[in-house]
C-alpha positions in Angstrom: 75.3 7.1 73.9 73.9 9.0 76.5 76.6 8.8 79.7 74.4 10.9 82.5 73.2 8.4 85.3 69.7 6.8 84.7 70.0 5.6 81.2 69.7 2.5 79.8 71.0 0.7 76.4 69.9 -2.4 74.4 71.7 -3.3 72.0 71.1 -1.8 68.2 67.9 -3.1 66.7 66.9 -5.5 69.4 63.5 -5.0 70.0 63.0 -8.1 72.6 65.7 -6.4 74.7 64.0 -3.5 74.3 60.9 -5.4 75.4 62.6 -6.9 78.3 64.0 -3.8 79.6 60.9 -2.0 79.1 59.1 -4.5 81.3 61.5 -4.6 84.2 61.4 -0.6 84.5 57.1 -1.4 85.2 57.9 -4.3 87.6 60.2 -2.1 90.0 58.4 1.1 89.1 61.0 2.8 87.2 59.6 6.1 85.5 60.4 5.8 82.0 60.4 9.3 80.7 61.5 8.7 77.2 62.5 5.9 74.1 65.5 7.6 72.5 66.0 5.7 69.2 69.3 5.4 66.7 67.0 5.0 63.5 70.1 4.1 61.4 73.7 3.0 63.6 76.7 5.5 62.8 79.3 4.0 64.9 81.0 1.5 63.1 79.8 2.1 59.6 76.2 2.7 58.7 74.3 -0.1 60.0 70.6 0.0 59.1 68.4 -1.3 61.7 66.1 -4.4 60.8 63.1 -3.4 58.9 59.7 -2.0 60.5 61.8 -2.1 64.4 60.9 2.0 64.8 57.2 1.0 64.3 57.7 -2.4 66.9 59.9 0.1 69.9 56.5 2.4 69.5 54.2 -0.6 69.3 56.2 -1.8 72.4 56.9 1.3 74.2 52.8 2.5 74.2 51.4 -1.0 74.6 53.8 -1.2 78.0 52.6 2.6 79.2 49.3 1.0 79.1 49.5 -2.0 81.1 
């Protein structure tokens, strides 16, 4: 997990976090620059994420850059 100031987290696999966060950064104007994705969890034992969520975070981030 990224520790340098600016970043935010959502919890693993949790795409309406994801959603949420996404939408708050348009409302106050937050630049996001990039979606940094764990595709499979390594902390903790390998936790897969649920199926087809690196295809909804895309979905999610581009439809939001296009609002």
């Amino acid at each position: 997990m990224p520790l340098l100031p600016g970043f935010r987290h959502v919890p693993f696999g949790d795409i309406n976090a994801m959603r949420t966060m996404l939408s708050e950064c348009k409302k106050t104007g937050d630049d996001v620059a990039a979606v940094i994705l764990e595709p499979i969890q390594g902390e903790g034992g390998v936790i897969l994420p649920p199926t087809g969520i690196c295809r909804r975070c895309v979905n999610c981030a581009t439809s939001l850059a296009h609002c």
